[in-house]
C-alpha positions in Angstrom: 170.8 60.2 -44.6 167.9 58.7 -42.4 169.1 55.3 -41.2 168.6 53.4 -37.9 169.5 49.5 -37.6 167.7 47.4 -35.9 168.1 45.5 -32.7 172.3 44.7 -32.1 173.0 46.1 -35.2 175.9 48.9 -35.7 176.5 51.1 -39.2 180.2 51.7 -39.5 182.2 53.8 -41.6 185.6 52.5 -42.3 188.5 54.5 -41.7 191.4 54.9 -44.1 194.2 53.4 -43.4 198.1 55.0 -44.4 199.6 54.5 -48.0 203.1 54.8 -46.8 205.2 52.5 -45.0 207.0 53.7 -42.5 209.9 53.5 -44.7 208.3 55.6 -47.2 207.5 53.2 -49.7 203.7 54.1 -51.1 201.7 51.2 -51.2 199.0 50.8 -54.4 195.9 50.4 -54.0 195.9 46.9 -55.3 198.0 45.5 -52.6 196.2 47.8 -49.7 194.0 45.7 -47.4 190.6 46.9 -45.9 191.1 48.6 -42.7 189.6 46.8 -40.0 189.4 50.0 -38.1 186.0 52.1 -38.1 184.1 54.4 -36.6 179.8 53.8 -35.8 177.5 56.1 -37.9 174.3 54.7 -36.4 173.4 52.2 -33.6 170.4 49.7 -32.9 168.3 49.7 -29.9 169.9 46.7 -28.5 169.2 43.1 -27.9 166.1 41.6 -26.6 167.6 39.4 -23.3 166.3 36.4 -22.1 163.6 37.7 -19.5 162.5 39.8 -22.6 163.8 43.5 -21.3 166.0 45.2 -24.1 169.5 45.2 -23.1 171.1 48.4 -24.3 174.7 48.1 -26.8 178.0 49.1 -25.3 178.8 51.3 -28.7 177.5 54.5 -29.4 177.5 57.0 -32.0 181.2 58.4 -32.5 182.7 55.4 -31.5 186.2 54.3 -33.2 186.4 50.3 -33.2 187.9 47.4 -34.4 186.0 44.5 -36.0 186.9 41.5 -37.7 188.4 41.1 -41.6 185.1 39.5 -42.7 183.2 41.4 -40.2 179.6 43.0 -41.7 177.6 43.3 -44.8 179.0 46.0 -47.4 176.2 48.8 -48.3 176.7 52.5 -50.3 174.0 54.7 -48.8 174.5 58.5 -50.5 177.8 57.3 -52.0 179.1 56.4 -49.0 180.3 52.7 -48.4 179.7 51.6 -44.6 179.5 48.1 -42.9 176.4 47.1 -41.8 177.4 44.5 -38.6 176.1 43.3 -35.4 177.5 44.3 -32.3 179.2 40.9 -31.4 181.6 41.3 -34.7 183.2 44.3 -33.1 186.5 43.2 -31.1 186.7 46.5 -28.8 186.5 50.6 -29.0 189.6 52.7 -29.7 190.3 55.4 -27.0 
């Protein structure tokens, strides 16, 4: 797949999240959530600033993150479903 976004934008893969409680109870995949827990496909070149230089995004490639619920727009590119968001929707990178 050939795909770039543009400016602050960030592709983003969700991650799957566990089906078992930590009891053991397997939870179906009606009452799952989305995880809000991803990892970035594909970065932008950043944001134009104010004195019109490019300023560069903290994410890169590889990184696992957390957004928000209602964070980005849904795509399926090559069967794939990824997130689509800009960079301010993301809440931090997992190390």
């Amino acid at each position: 797949m050939k795909f770039r976004p543009l400016h602050d934008r960030v592709l983003v893969k969700r991650v799957d999240s566990d089906t078992k409680t930590k009891g053991g109870i397997i939870i179906p995949d009606t009452a799952q959530e989305k995880p809000m827990e991803g990892k970035v496909i594909a970065v932008g070149s950043g944001s134009r600033g104010e004195d019109g230089k490019i300023q560069p995004l903290d994410v890169k490639k590889g990184d696992r993150i957390l957004f928000g619920k209602w964070s980005g727009t849904e795509v399926k590119m090559d069967g794939d479903e990824l997130l689509i968001m800009k960079e301010s929707d993301i809440m931090g990178i997992i190390q």
